[in-house]
N, C-alpha and C positions, 0 to 999 in steps of 0.2 A: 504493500500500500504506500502509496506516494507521501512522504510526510511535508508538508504544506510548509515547514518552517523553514526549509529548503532557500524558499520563496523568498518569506520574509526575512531572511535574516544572507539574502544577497547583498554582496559588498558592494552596494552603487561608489561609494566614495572611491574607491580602487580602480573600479574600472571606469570614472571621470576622468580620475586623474593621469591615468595611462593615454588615454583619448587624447585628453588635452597636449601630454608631450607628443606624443605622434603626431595629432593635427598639427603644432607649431613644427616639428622635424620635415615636415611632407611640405608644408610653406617655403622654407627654410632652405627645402631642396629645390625646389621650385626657381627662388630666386639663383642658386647656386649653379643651374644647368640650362637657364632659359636660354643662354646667349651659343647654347653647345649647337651644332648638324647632327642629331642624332635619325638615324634611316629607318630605326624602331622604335614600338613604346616608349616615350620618354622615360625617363627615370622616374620621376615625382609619380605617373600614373602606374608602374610597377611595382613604387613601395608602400600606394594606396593596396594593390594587388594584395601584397603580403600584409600588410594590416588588416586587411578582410577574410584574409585565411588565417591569421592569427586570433581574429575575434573567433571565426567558426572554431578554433583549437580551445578558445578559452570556452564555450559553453559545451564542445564536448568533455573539456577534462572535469567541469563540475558536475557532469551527469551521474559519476562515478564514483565510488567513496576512495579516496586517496589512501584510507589505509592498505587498499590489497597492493598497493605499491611497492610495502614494505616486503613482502613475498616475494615480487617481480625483480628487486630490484639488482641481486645477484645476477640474476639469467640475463640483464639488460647489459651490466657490467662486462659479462664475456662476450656478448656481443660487439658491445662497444668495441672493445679490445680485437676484436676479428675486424671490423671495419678502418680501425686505424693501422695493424698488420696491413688490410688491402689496398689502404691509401699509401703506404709506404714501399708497396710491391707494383699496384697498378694505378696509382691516381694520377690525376690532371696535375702538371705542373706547370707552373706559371709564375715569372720572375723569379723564377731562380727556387722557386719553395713547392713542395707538392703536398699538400691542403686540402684536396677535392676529389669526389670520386662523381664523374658528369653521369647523369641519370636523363640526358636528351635537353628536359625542360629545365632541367635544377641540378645545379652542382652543392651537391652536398657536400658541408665541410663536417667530420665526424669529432673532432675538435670538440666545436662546439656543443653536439651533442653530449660530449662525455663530462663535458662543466657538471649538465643537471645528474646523470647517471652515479656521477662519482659524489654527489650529494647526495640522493639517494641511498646511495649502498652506506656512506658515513653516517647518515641519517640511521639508518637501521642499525649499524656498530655501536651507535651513542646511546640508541633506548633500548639495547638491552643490558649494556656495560656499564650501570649506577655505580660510581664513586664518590660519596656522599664527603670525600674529605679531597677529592679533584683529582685528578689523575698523574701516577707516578709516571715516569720515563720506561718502565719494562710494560706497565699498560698500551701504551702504545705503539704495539709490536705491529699489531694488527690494521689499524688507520695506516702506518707506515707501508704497508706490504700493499694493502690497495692501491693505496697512492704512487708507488715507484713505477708500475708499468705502463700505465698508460701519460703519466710525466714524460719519463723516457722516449716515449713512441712520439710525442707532442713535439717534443725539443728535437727529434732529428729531420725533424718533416723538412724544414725547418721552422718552430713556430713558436719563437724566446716569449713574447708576450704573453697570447694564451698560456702554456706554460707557466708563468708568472702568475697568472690568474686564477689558475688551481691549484695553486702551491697558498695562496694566500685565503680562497676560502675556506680550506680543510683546514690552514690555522685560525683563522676567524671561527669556523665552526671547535674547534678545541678551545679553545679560548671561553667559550661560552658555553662549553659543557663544564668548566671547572678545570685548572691546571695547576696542582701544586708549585711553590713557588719554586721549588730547587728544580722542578720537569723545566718551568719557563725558564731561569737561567742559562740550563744545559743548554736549550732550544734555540735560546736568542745568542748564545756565544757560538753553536753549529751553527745558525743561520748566517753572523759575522762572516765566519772561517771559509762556509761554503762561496757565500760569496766571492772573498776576495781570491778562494780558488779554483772559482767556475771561470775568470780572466782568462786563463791558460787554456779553459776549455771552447772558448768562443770563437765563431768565424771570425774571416779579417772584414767579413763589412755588422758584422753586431758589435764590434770593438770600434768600429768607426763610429758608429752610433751611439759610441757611449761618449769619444772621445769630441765628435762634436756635438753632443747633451754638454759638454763642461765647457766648450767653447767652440760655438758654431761660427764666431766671426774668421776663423782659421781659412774656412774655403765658402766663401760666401757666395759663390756663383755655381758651389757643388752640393755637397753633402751637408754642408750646412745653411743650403736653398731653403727648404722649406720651414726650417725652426722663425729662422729671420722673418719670412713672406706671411708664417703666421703670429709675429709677434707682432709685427706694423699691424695687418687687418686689426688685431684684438685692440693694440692703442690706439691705431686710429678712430675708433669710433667713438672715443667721448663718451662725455656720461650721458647724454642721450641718444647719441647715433648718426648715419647719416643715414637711413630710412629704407625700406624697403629695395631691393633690387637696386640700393643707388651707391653700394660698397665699390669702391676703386679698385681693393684688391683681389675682391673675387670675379669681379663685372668684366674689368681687364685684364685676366687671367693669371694676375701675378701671383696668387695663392695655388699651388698643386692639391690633387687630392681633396679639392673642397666640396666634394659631394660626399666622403666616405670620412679619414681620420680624422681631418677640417673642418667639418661641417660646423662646428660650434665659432670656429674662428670667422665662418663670411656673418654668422648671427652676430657675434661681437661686436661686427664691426656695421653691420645695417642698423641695432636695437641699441646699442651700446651698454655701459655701466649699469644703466639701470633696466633696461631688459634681459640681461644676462644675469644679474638677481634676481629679478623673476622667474626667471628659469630654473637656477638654482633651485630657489624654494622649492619650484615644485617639484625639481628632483629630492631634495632634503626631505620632503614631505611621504614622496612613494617611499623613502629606507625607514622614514620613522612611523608611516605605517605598516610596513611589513616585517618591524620587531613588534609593533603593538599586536600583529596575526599570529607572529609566534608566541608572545609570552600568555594570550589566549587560549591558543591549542588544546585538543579536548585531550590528548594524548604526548609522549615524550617524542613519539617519530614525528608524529606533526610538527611538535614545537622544532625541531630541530632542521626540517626541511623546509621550513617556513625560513627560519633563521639565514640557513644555507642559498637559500634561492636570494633572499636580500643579500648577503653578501656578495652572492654575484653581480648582483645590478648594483653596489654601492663600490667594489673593486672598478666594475666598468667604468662608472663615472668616475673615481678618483685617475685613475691612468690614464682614460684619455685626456679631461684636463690639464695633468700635467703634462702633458704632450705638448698639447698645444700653445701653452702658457711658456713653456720653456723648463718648468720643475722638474721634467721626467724624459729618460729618454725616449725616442720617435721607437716604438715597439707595434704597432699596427692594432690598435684596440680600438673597435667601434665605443660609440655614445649608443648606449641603450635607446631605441626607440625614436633616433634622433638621426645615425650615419643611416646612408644608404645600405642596404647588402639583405638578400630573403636571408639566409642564414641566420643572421644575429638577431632578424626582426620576429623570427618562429620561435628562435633559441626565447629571446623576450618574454614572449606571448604566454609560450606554454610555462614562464614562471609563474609569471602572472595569475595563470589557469589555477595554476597550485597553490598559490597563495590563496586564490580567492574559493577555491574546494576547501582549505582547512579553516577558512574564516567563517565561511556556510555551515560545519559542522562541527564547532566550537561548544553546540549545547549538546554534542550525542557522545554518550560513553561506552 
């Protein structure tokens, strides 16, 4: 029997607010590609496309109670893990990185998928592994051993960002299940160590990338092109803007990449200071509701994949920012709901779904 509270107790606020970022990103993009020759679909009506299949994604993922997930979520992990195997055996490669496995209409990138997957399966490690006093460094034999192989499969694609990206919400999700303080020491002094010894392990152009992250003025006509083109867009625009479609640096093509890593950079610079704090918020707004969906949670998996799924979308947004602002290096990380690409706009969507499934069943135990 259908329980009616389903209904009433759907997350309108959630899925406004989502709306609203997509609507302003699909504007955004709009202005960003008007002046392109493109011979197909424009972009802006492609990632209306994916918005409309991301909405269908989000009301079938509510149909469905999220807990059998926690079941699913093993047998999704080995799969994952076969589809990044096949992208590193036979996928699409493109500048230099192989990412995709072409499916005719849509190139799947399996990357992405494995953000939510590997949430999921940590998801299900966290609520059944109660450590009511946080968790020691031999408890996390297991989170560890998940997490290595498809890291691994991610970093040789080559794909340093994403990489980055799951390495940080598996610690944000530990972090938040509880970490004794001597686990977090050891943690943060390997994470140092790793660091300064993944140097030796990096290509010669992710070492460029870092080396003009500290100072792009070095080759300002090369490698350190795009840091500069989007540092001007972002100052150029003042604290109010120069308007719509009337940005210099993206209108006259001086900004690269201004429909996918950029995209925030041509906004900066059309809405300025103060449109770009509006946007904020309402990014600030979607992460501080979707801890308020996890510490609701009728259950420990939900809270935890609720949790896991924001940190995804609050990683995405801190990285690409720093990108573009100049804080971080150029590692290729969309704006949630914002860059162009169906990948990242599905990857979105169906967090979203999730979010909004365990907000709907928050009163069932």
């Amino acid at each position: 029997m259908f329980d009616r509270r389903l209904v009433t107790n759907f997350d309108w606020v959630l899925l406004t607010v989502v709306l609203m970022l997509a609507g302003v990103g699909i504007l955004n993009l709009y202005s960003a590609t008007s002046g392109w020759d493109v011979y197909s679909l424009p972009f802006y009506l492609k990632q209306s496309l994916w918005l409309a299949g991301g909405l269908f994604l989000v009301l079938l993922i509510c149909c469905f109670d999220y807990r059998h997930l926690e079941h699913f979520s093993l047998p999704a992990y080995v799969v994952t893990l076969g589809l990044l195997l096949f992208v590193l055996l036979l996928g699409k490669t493109s500048m230099g990185a192989t990412r995709w496995i072409h499916l005719g209409f849509f190139n799947l990138q399996p990357s992405e998928v494995a953000k939510l997957v590997i949430i999921m399966a940590l998801a299900r490690i966290l609520a059944r592994t109660v450590q009511p006093s946080g968790y020691r460094l031999r408890d996390l034999w297991l989170p560890a051993l998940l997490l290595a192989p498809p890291f691994l499969l991610i970093v040789k694609q080559p794909d340093l960002g994403t990489a980055l990206v799951v390495v940080f919400i598996a610690a944000s999700m530990l972090l938040f299940a509880g970490l004794q303080p001597r686990t977090l020491l050891v943690l943060g002094v390997g994470g140092v160590a790793s660091a300064c010894g993944g140097w030796f392990m990096l290509r010669d152009y992710q070492k460029a990338r870092i080396s003009t992250f500290l100072n792009p003025e070095a080759d300002p006509l090369g490698s350190g092109y795009h840091i500069i083109q989007s540092k001007i867009a972002v100052g150029s625009g003042g604290f109010w803007g120069k308007g719509f479609m009337a940005g210099t640096q993206s209108q006259l093509s001086f900004l690269p990449e201004r429909h996918t890593d950029f995209a925030f950079s041509v906004f900066a610079e059309e809405w300025g200071f103060s449109g770009s704090m509006l946007l904020l918020l309402g990014y600030l707004f979607l992460v501080v509701w979707g801890i308020y969906v996890a510490r609701r949670a009728a259950d420990r998996f939900g809270m935890f994949l609720a949790f896991g799924v924001t940190a995804m979308i609050f990683w995405h947004i801190v990285i690409n920012l720093g990108m573009v602002i100049g804080l971080m290096p150029v590692v290729g990380v969309p704006l949630p709901l914002f860059s162009y690409g169906g990948t990242s706009m599905i990857t979105t969507m169906i967090g979203v779904g999730l979010l909004m499934n365990i907000s709907m069943r928050r009163f069932m135990f």
